[in-house]
Each structure stands twice: as structure tokens, then as C-alpha cells.
C-alpha positions in Angstrom: -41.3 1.6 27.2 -45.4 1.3 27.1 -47.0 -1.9 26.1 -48.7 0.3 23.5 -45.3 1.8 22.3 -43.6 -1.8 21.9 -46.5 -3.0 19.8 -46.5 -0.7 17.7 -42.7 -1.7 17.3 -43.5 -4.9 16.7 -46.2 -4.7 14.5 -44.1 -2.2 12.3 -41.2 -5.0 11.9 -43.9 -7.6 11.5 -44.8 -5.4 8.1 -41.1 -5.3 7.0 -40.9 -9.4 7.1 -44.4 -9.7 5.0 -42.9 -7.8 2.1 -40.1 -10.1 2.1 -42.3 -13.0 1.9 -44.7 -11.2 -0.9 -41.4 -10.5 -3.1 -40.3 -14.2 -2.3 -42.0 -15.5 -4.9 -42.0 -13.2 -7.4 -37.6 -13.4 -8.0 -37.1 -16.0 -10.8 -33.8 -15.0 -11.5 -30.5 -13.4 -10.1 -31.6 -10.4 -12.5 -34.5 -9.8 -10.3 -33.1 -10.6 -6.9 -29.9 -8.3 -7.4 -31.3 -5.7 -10.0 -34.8 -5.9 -9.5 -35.9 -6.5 -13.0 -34.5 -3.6 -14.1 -37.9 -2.2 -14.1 -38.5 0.1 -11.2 -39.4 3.8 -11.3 -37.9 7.0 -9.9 -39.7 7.6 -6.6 -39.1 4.0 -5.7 -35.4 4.1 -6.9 -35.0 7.7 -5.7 -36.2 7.1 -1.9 -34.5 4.1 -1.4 -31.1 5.9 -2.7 -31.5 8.3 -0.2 -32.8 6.2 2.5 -29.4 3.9 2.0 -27.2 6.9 1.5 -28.4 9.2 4.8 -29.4 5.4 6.9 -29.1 5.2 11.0 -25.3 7.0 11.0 -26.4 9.8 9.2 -29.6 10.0 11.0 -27.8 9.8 14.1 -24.6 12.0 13.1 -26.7 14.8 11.8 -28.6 14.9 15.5 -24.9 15.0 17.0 -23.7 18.0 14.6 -27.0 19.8 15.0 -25.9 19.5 19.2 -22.4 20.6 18.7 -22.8 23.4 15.8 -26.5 23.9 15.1 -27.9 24.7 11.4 -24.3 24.8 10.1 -24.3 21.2 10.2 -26.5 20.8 7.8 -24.2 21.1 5.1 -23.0 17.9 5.8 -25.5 16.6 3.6 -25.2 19.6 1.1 -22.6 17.7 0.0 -24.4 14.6 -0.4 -26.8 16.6 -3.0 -23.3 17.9 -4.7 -22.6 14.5 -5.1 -26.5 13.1 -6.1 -26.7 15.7 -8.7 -23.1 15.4 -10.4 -23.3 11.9 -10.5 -27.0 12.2 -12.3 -25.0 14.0 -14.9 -21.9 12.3 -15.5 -22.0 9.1 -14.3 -25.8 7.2 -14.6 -26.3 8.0 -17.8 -23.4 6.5 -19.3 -23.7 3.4 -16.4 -27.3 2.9 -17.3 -26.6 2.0 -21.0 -23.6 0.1 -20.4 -25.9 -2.0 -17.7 -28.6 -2.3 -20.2 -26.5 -3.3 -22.9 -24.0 -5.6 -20.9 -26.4 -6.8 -18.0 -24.4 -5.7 -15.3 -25.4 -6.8 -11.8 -22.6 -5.4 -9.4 -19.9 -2.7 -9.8 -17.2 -4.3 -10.0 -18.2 -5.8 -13.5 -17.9 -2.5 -14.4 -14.2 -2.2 -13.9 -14.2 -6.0 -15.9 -15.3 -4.2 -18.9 -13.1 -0.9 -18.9 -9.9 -2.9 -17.2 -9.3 -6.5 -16.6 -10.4 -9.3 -14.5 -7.6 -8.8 -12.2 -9.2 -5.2 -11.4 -12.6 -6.1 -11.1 -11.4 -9.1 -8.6 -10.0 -6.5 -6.0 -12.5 -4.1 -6.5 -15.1 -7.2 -5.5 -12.9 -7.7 -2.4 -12.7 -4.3 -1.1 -16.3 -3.7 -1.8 -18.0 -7.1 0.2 -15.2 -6.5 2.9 -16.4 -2.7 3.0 -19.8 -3.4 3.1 -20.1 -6.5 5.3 -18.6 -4.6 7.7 -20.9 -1.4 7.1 -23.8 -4.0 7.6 -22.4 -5.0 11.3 -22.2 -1.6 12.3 -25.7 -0.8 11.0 -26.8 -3.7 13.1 -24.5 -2.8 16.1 -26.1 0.6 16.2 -29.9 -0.5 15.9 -28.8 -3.0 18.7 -27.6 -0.4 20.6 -30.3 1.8 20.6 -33.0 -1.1 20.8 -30.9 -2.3 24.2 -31.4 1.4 25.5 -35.3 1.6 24.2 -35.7 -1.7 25.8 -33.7 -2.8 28.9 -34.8 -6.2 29.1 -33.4 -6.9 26.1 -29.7 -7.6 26.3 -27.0 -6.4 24.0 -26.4 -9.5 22.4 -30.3 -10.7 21.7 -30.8 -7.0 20.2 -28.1 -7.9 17.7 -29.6 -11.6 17.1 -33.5 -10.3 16.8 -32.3 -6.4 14.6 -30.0 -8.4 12.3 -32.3 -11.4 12.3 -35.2 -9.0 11.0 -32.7 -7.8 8.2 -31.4 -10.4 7.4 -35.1 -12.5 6.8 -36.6 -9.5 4.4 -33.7 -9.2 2.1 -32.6 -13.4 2.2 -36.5 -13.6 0.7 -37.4 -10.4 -1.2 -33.6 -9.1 -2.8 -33.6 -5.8 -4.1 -37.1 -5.4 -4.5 -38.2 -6.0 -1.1 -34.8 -4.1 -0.1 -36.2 -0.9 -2.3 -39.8 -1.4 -1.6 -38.9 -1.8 2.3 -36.9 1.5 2.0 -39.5 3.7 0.6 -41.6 2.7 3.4 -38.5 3.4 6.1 -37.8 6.9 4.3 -41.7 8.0 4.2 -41.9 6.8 7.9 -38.7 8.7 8.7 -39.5 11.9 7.2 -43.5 11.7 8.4 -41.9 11.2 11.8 -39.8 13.8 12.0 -41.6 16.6 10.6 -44.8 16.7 11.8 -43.9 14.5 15.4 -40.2 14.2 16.6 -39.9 18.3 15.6 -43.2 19.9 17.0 -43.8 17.7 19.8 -39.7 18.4 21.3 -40.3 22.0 20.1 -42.8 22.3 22.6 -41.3 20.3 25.4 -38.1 22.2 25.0 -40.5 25.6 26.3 -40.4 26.8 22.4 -38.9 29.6 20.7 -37.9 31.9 23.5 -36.9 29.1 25.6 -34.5 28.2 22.5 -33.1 31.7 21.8 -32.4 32.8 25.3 -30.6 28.8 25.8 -28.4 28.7 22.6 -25.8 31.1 21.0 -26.1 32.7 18.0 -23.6 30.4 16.3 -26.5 27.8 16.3 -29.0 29.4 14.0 -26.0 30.6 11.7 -25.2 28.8 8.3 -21.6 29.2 8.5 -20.5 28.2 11.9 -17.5 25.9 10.0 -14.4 26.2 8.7 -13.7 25.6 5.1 -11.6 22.6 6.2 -14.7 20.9 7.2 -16.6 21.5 4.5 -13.6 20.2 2.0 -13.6 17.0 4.3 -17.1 16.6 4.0 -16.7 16.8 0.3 -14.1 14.3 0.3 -15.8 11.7 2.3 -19.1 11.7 0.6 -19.0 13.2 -3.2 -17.0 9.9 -4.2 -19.4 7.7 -2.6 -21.6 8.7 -5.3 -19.4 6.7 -7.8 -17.9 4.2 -6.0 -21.0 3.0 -3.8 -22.2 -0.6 -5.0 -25.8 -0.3 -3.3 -26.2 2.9 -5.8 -25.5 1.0 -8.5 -27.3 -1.6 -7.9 -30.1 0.9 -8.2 -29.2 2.6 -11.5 -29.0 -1.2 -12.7 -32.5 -1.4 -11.8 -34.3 2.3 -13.1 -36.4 1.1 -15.9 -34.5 3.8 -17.7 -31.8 6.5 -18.1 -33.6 9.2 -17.6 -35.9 7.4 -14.9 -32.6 6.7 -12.9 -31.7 10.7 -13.2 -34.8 11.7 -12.3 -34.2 9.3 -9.0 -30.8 10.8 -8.1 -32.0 14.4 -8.5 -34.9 13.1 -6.1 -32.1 11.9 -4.0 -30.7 14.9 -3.9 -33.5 17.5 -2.5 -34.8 14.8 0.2 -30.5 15.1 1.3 -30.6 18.5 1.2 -32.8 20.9 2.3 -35.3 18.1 3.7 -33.5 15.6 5.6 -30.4 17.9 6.6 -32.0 20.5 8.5 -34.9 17.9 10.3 -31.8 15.9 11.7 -29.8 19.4 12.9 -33.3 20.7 14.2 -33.4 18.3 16.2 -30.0 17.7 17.5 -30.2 21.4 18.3 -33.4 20.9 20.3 -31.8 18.1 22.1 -29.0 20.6 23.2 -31.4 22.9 24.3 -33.1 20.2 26.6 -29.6 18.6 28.0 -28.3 22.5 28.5 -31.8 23.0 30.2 -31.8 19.7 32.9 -34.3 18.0 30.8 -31.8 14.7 30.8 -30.1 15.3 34.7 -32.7 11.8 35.4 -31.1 9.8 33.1 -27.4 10.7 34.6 -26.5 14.2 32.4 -26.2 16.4 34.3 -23.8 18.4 31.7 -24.3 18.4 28.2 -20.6 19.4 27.5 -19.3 16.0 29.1 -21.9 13.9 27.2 -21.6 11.8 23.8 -23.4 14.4 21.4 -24.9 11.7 19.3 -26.4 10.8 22.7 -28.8 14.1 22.6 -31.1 13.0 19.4 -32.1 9.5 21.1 -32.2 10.4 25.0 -34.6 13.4 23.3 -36.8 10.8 21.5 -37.0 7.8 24.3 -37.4 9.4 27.1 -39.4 12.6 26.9 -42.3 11.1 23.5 -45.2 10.4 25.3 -47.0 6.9 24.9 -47.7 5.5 21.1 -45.5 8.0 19.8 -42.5 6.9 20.9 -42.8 3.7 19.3 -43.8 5.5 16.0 -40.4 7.4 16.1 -38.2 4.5 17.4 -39.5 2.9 14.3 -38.9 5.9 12.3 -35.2 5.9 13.7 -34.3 2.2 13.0 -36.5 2.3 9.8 -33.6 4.8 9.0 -30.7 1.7 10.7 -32.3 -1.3 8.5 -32.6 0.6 5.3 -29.0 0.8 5.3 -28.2 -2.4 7.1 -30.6 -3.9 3.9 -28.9 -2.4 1.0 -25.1 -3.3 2.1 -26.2 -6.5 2.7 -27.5 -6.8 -1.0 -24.6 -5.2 -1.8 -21.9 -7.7 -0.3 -23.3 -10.3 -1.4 -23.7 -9.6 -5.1 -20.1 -8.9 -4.8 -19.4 -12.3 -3.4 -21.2 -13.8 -5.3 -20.8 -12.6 -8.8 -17.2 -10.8 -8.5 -15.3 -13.5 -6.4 -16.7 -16.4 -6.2 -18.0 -16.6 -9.7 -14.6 -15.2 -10.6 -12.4 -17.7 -8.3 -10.9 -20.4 -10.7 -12.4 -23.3 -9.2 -15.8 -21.8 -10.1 -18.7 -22.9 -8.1 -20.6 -26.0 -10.0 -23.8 -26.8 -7.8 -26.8 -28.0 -8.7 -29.0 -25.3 -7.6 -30.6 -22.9 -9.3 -29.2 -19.0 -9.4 -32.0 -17.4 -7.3 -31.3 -20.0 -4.6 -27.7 -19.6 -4.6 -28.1 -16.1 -4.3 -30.1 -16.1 -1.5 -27.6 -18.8 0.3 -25.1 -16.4 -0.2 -27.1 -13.5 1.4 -28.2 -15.7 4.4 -24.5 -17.0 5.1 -22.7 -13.2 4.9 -25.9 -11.9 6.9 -24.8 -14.3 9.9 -21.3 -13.6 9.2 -22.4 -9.7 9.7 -24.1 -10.7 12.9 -21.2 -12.9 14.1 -18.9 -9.5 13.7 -21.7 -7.4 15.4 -21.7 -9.9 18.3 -18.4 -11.3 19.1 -15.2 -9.4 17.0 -15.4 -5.4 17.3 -12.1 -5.4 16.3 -12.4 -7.0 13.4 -14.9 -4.9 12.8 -13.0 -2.0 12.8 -10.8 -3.8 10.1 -13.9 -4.1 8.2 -15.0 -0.3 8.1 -11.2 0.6 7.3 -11.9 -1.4 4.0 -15.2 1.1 3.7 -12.4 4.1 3.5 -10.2 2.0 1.5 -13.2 1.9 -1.0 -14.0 5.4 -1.1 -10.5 6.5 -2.0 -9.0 3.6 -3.5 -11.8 3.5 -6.4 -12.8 7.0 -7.0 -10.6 7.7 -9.7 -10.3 4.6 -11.2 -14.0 5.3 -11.5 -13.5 8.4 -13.4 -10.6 7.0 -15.6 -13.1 4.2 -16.5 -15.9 6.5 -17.6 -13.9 9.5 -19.1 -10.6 8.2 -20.9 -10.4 6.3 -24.2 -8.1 3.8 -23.0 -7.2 3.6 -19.2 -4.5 1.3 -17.9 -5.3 -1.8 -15.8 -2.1 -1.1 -14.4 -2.8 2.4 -13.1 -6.7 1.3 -12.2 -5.0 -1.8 -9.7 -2.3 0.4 -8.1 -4.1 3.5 -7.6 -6.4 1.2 -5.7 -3.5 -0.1 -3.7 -2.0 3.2 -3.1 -4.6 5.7 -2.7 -6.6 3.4 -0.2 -3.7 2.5 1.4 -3.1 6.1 2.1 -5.8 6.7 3.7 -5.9 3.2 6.2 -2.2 4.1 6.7 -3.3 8.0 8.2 -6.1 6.4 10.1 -4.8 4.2 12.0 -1.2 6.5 11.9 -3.7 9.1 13.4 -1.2 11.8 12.8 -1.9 15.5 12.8 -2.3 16.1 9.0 -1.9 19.3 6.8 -4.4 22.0 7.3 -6.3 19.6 9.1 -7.8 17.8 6.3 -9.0 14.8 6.0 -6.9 11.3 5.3 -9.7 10.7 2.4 -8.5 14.3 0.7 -4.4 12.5 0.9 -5.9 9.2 -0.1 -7.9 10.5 -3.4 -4.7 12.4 -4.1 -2.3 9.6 -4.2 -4.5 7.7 -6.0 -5.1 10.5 -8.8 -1.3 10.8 -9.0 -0.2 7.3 -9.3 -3.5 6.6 -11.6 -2.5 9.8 -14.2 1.5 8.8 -13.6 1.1 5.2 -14.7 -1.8 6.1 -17.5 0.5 8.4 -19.5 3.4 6.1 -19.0 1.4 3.1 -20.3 -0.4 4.3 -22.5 2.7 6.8 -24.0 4.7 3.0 -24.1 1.6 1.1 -25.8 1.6 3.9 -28.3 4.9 4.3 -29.2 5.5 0.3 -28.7 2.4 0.6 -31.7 4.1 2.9 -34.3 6.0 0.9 -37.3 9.5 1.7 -38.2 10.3 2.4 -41.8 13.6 1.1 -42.7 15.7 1.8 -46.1 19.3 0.7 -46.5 21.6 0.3 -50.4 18.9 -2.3 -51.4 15.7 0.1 -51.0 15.1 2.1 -53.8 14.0 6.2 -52.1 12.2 8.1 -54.2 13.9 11.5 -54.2 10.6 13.3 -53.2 11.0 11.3 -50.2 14.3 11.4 -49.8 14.2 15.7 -49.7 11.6 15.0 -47.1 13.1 12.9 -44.7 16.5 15.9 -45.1 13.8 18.1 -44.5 13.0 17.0 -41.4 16.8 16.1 -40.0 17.5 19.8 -41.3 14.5 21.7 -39.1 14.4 19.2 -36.1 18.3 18.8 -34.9 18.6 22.4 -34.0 21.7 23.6 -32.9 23.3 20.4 -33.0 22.3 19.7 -36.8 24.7 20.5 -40.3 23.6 22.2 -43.7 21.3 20.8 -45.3 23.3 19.6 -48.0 26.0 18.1 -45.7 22.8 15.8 -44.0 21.9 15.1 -48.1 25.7 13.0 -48.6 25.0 11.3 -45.4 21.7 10.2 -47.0 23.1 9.4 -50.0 26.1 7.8 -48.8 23.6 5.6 -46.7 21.2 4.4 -49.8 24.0 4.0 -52.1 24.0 0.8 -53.7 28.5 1.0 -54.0 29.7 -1.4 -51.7 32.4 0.6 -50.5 28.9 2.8 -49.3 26.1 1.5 -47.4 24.3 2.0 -44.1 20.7 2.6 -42.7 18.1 5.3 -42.4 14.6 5.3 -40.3 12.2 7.0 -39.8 8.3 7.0 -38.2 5.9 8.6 -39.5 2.3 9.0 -38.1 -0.9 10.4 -40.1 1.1 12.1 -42.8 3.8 13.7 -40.1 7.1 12.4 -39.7 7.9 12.4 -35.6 11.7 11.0 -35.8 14.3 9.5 -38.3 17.7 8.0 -37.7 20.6 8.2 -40.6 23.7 5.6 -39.9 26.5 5.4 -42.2 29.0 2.5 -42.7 32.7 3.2 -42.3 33.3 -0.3 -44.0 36.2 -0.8 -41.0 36.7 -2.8 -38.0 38.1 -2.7 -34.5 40.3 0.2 -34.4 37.1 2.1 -36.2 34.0 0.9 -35.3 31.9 -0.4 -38.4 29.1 2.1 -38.3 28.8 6.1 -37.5 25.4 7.2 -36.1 25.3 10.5 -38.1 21.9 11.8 -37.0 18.8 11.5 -35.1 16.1 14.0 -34.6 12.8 14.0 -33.1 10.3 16.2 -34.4 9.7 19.1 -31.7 5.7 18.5 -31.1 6.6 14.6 -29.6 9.7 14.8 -27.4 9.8 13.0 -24.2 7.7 10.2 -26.3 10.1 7.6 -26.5 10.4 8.0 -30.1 14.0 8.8 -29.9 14.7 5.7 -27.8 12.8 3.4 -30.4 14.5 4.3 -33.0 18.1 4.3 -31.3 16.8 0.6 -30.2 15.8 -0.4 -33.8 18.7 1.2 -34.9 21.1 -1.3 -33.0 19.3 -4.5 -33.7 19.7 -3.7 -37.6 23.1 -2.8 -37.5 26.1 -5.2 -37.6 29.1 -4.1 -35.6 29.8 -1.5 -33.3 28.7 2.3 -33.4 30.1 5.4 -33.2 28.6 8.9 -32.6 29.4 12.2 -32.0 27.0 14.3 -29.3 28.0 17.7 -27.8 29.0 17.7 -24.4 25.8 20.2 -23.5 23.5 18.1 -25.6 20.6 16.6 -23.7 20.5 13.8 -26.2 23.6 12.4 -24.6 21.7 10.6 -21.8 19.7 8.8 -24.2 22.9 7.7 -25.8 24.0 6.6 -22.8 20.8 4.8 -21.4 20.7 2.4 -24.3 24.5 1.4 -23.5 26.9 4.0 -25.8 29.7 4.8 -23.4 32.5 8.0 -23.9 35.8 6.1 -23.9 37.5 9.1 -25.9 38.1 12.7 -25.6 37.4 13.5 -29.4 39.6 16.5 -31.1 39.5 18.0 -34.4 41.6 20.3 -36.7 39.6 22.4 -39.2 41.1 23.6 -42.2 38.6 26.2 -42.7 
């Protein structure tokens, strides 16, 4: 690399360090370092959403699809647009209040408010495991390609000086000089691309014919892909739309609702068309050069044996001429550090906020918040570089969490926003479950269904158990809610609601139910104030509709007759499978004294109720009828 190209390099990172230092002083509170004030505007907000979202691996990844497939590739981030637009919809405006109202800082207070602290403490967990990690490999990969762009510079001091240059800007400047620093990143990326990295390797390449006669028509086709990787794609990215901390981090800080929408929709063009088919372009101009010799120097020799992701930088180090190579290896780990930055921010607001702060011996130092919070950043940062340099396994335990994230939080997410009272319960296993999922199929690396995704199993399990667990909750909660009305011989009945309660027994037991009159006597006989009478009737009724009611008569014997006969029960058709039935049954027991009888047809379904709560069949029950 030139002299000319490595100061250029250096002078561009020298410019990422002195915003740091001008936001330094300007953070007087953990509102500005991890929100930003909660006063920036849509192009700021917008360009670094993208900028985080798209980063080095997406940079990268889109130059090795637009090798292996061409323009088709570009869809790839066509769903990241899908999923910038629907959550501009859905999910910031609703986010953006609640933020305003309860000054949110991470995510996972989010869950604190709709669930429980218990939720919000895993969700903290995943997320800083998810993104510490994602912050290594961010660093990893700008090390890597710094190592290749510079030879003198060993693996290990590319990690030390990349991560180092992170890890200064965002300890000093927080979000601001995390957002500010990515607007610059994203306008240098996209400058770079379009009107350098894409003309100038257009004409090394030997231009259009060169391309057309090299490539086969599959490359400059849209739909060179199979449904199954567009569903995957879908999978992997639309959730990170919700469940991404560095995004909302950045609706925290839009100086409004509509600001913040205005961002995402932003986010969403510069994904796709803009960025999408710049990255394929290029890959597929790097496939053109490797198929052509163009890299046979540099030991490829054929491009079908080669990494593909290998194309897009070979293309750019080693055929730009001098000055602007070291524009466009800024460009590429402008792209690198702005997502390096943002996970940074990220973990640490989660450690900082949703464990530590959370932990029960709660830390008590006497320093102020703005400090602490950039102690916190500085520490995880070296951890992140620690991970980068010595433990790539652990590593790969790190970016597992990142799946685990994605499809262990995406519909607690949803149940959070969109139901009126969602279950801890359900939030914390569907977290469990549909992340575990999805670890489990990675690392079981099994051939899977219609070759989809483990995300698409993961999501699923997690919407099952989450809706399985909500309804069963939520059903108990509300039926564990509803108040019993109990009348026995010292309750005075009113007969208007005595004819209503037979009524109801009348319509509701079916088949298995008497005349109307004959369910009147065992009414009567069970309000009657005679002693040699007596027994119990309940019943529930909710917003003027009675859902179930129990009559139990007394036989006024004992042992060879047990002391009370359960007569009837009926649950009103609209609310079976409820639990009212077993409620009442329940209630029905604790009130009474003695044992019960009662008499069920052998093809009734009622009978396993009657049996769940304990009645057994010792008897084989006969009777004569006289007429």
C-alpha cells in the first residue's frame, strides 16, 4: 500500500477519534451518552440505522452474493427495507411514546414495562452476550482486512489498533459521536462506491462487453433464487427490526415520532435499491475479473475454488490505483466500525442498565452516571478485543447468542406491543424455547425441511409456546378472576331469578338435561328453607350473561347414601373449554359437607371433568321406570 494511500487511512481515523473528543464534553448525563438527548433528526438517525444495520458483514456479504448469483442478490437487503418500513409503522410509533413518556434507555426496559423484571433480566443477558460478541467479529473482520491491506501489520496489532480506534470514539462521544461518526461512514461508503469503487472496476474489468461475453445470463437476472432463500432471508433480518437494541437506542433518541419514521423509511431506500445493488455490482465485477485472471498474481488462479467474499476486497486492494485505494479502504471499514460502534453502545447499555443495575447487590459507587457509563463501555470494549484476539471459540458462543436474540425475542416483541395483557410466563419461555431452537439446529447442523432456515423453526417454536402459554394464562387469570354466586335454604332467590338461572340449566345441558319443570324441584328442593330440604346452587355470571351454574341437592343421609347429589351443571355453549365448569365443580366441593353423588351418561364428555377433580365410578347404576 502507497505512502499516499496509508495517509489518507490514517488521517481518515484520526477524524473519527476528534469527534469523540468534541462529543466528550458535551454528555452530562446517561440520557445523552446512551440516547443522545433524545434530540436528533432523521437524516442523522436514519443514516446511522442503516449504516449499523448493512455494517462491514453486509458490505462484505453482499460483494460475495453479487460473485456467486449476481443482481439476484440484492434482494437480500430487500428484505431489510420490508423490515425498515413495517417496523416504521407498527412498532416506532408506539416505542417512541412509551420512551418519551417512561425514559427508556435500552430494550430490555421495554419488556420491564409490558412483563416483569425477571423478563427484562434475560432479555439484558442475551442481548450484551449477542452483541459483545457481534462487536468482536466486527473487529475481527476490520482486522482481517487491515492485516491483508497492510502486511506489516500483524493479525493481532490490527485487532489492538481497529478495536482500539472503536473503542476511543464511542468510550468519549456515546451515541452521539456513535450516530454522528456513522453518517460520516455511510456518506463515505456510498460516495465511494458509486462514483469510484463502481466506475473505476467497471473499466478495469474491459467494460460492458467484456462483462456480457464473461458472465451468464443468470447474473443480470432478478430472480436467480429459490423462494426458500428469500423466506430465509426474511427470517433472518425482518425480526431484527424489532428485536435489535442499537435500533432502539435510536428511536429513543429521534426528537420525535414522526422524526424517527421518517429515519426508518430513510433507512429503508438507502437498504434497498441504493446500497443493495452497489454491493452486488460489485461482487459481480469482482467475478468477472477473478473468471478473467485479473487475481492469478495474488494466488487465484480459479474463481470457483476461491472464498467468494474474497472477490469484493482482492478487487479493491489490489487493482485501485494510488490515493484511491486508501479512500475506499476507508469507505469499507467506515462500513466495519459503524457497526463495531453501535453494538458496542448497545452491550453496554444492557450491562449497564438491565443487569447490573438490576443485580440485587446494586452497584453503590461514588461516581457520577456519565462516568460509570463510559467505565462500562471501556471494560466490555477490551473484553470485545480480548475475544477478537485470543478465544474464537468463544466467540462463536457469542454470535450463537446473536441468533438466540433474533428468534428468542421476536414474538415476545410483538405480544408486548399488540396484546392487552401478555404473560411473563409465555414472554420468558418463548425466549428459552424458540432461541433454543435455533442454537440447538445450528450447532445440530442437520438437513432441515424444505431447506429453510433454523431462524424460520426457532420463530415458530417461540410463537407456539408464546400463544400456547398466553391463552392458558391468561384463560386461568380470567376465570381464576370471575366471582361465584352462591345461594343455599338461608338465601332468599327472587323468583325472576330463580326462572333465570332454570333457564339457563334448561337450554345449556343439552341432551343430557330434564324438563324444565323437573330442573325447577331440584331448585326448589335446594333453596328450601325445610330442614328435611337443603342444598346449594351457583352460578357465574359475567356482563349480564350467565356462563355456568351448579344445582346440588341434599339427601339428608350418610354412608350407605352419600349426603349430597350433584343434580346439574351446565356451561353456557359460547365459553366451553374455559374452565368455568371445573371452577364451579371445585367451589362446589369446598361448600359442601359430605360426600357427592352424581349421575353422568356413559357417552357424556363431562365425565372426565368429573373424574379430574377426584369423583370415581364405583357402581354400575340401574333403574326401573314405571312409565
Amino acid at each position: 500500500m502507497h505512502n499516499i494511500d496509508i495517509a489518507i487511512f490514517l488521517i481518515y481515523f484520526l477524524a473519527m477519534i476528534g469527534i469523540g473528543f468534541y462529543f466528550f464534553g458535551k454528555n452530562k448525563t446517561d440520557e445523552d451518552y446512551y440516547v443522545g438527548g433524545r434530540g436528533i433528526g432523521k437524516w442523522h438517525i436514519g443514516l446511522s440505522v442503516v449504516a449499523t444495520d448493512v455494517g462491514g458483514g453486509f458490505s462484505i456479504g453482499l460483494g460475495g452474493l453479487g460473485f456467486v448469483m449476481g443482481l439476484s442478490g440484492s434482494w437480500l437487503l430487500f428484505t431489510g427495507l420490508i423490515g425498515a418500513w413495517i417496523a416504521a409503522l407498527v412498532l416506532v410509533p408506539r416505542v417512541w411514546k412509551l420512551s418519551n413518556e417512561k425514559k427508556l434507555l435500552t430494550f430490555p426496559q421495554l419488556f420491564e414495562h409490558f412483563y416483569d423484571g425477571r423478563v427484562a433480566f434475560l432479555a439484558g443477558i442475551i442481548s450484551a452476550l449477542g452483541y459483545i460478541g457481534f462487536t468482536s467479529s466486527q473487529v475481527l473482520a476490520g482486522a482481517k482486512l487491515a492485516n491483508a491491506a497492510f502486511p506489516f501489520i500483524n493479525l493481532e496489532n490490527a485487532v489492538l489498533i481497529m478495536g482500539g480506534i472503536i473503542i476511543g470514539y464511542t468510550v468519549l462521544g456515546g451515541l452521539k459521536a456513535v450516530i454522528f461518526t456513522d453518517t460520516i461512514q455511510w456518506s463515505v461508503l456510498i460516495a465511494g462506491l458509486a462514483l469510484i469503487g463502481i466506475p473505476v472496476a467497471y473499466n478495469l474489468v474491459g467494460g460492458w462487453q467484456v462483462i456480457s461475453d464473461t458472465l451468464s445470463h443468470d447474473y443480470f437476472s432478478l430472480f436467480n433464487l429459490t423462494w426458500q432463500q428469500f423466506i430465509n432471508w426474511m427470517a433472518t433480518i425482518v425480526p431484527i427490526w424489532f428485536v435489535g437494541m442499537t435500533l432502539y437506542q435510536r428511536i429513543y433518541a429521534s426528537k420525535s415520532s414522526r422524526e424517527a419514521q421518517k429515519a426508518w423509511f430513510i433507512a429503508g431506500v438507502f437498504e434497498w435499491p441504493v446500497m443493495a445493488f452497489l454491493g452486488v455490482t460489485l461482487g459481480l465485477l469482482a467475478k468477472v475479473a477473478a473468471t478473467n485472471g485479473m487475481f492469478t498474481q495474488f494466488g487465484y488462479s480459479d474463481p470457483s475454488s476461491m472464498d467468494p467474499e474474497l472477490g469484493l476486497p482482492l478487487l479493491l486492494v489490489h487493482v485501485l490505483p494510488v490515493g484511491l485505494l486508501g479512500i475506499m479502504m476507508s469507505v469499507y471499514f467506515s462500513a466495519i466500525m459503524s457497526t463495531a460502534d453501535s453494538c458496542l453502545m448497545a452491550s453496554s447499555g444492557n450491562v449497564l442498565t438491565d443487569i447490573l443495575m438490576k443485580s440485587p447487590k446494586r452497584l453503590k459507587m461514588k461516581i457520577s452516571n456519565i462516568r460509570l457509563s463510559q467505565i462500562v463501555t471501556l471494560l466490555l470494549g477490551g473484553f470485545a478485543l480480548l475475544l477478537a484476539v485470543k478465544m474464537s471459540n468463544v466467540l462463536e458462543l457469542m454470535l450463537y447468542s446473536y441468533a438466540f436474540m433474533v428468534s428468542g425475542l421476536f414474538v415476545p416483541v410483538l405480544g408486548a406491543l399488540y396484546l392487552k395483557k401478555p404473560n411473563p410466563q409465555a414472554a420468558f419461555f418463548a425466549m428459552i424455547l424458540g432461541g433454543g431452537t435455533t442454537i440447538s439446529l445450528i450447532i445440530a447442523n442437520l438437513p432441515l425441511p424444505l431447506g429453510l432456515d433454523p431462524n424460520v423453526f426457532g420463530i415458530a417454536i417461540s410463537a407456539i409456546v408464546f400463544y400456547s402459554l398466553n391463552s392458558l394464562l391468561f384463560k386461568n387469570k380470567i376465570i381464576n378472576a370471575m366471582k361465584i354466586q352462591v345461594y343455599n335454604t338461608s338465601d332468599s332467590v327472587s323468583s325472576l331469578e330463580k326462572r333465570e338461572i332454570v333457564d339457563f340449566l334448561y337450554k345449556h345441558l343439552d341432551e343430557y338435561g330434564d324438563k324444565w319443570e323437573h330442573i325447577e324441584r331440584a331448585v326448589d328442593y335446594a333453596l328450601n328453607h325445610n330442614p328435611a330440604f337443603g342444598g346449594l346452587v351457583l352460578y357465574i355470571k359475567e356482563n349480564g350473561t350467565m356462563q355456568g351454574a351448579v344445582v346440588i341437592n341434599k339427601t339428608n343421609m350418610k354412608g350407605y347414601i352419600p349426603e349430597n347429589i350433584l343434580v346439574y351443571i351446565a356451561v353456557h355453549r359460547d365459553f366451553r373449554g374455559n374452565g368455568i365448569g371445573k371452577k364451579l365443580m371445585e367451589k362446589a366441593i369446598q361448600m359442601t359437607e359430605g360426600d357427592i353423588a352424581l349421575h353422568v351418561e356413559e357417552d357424556n364428555p363431562a365425565r372426565f371433568l368429573y373424574e379430574k377433580v377426584g369423583f370415581k365410578n364405583p357402581y354400575l347404576e340401574m333403574r326401573y321406570y314405571k312409565n
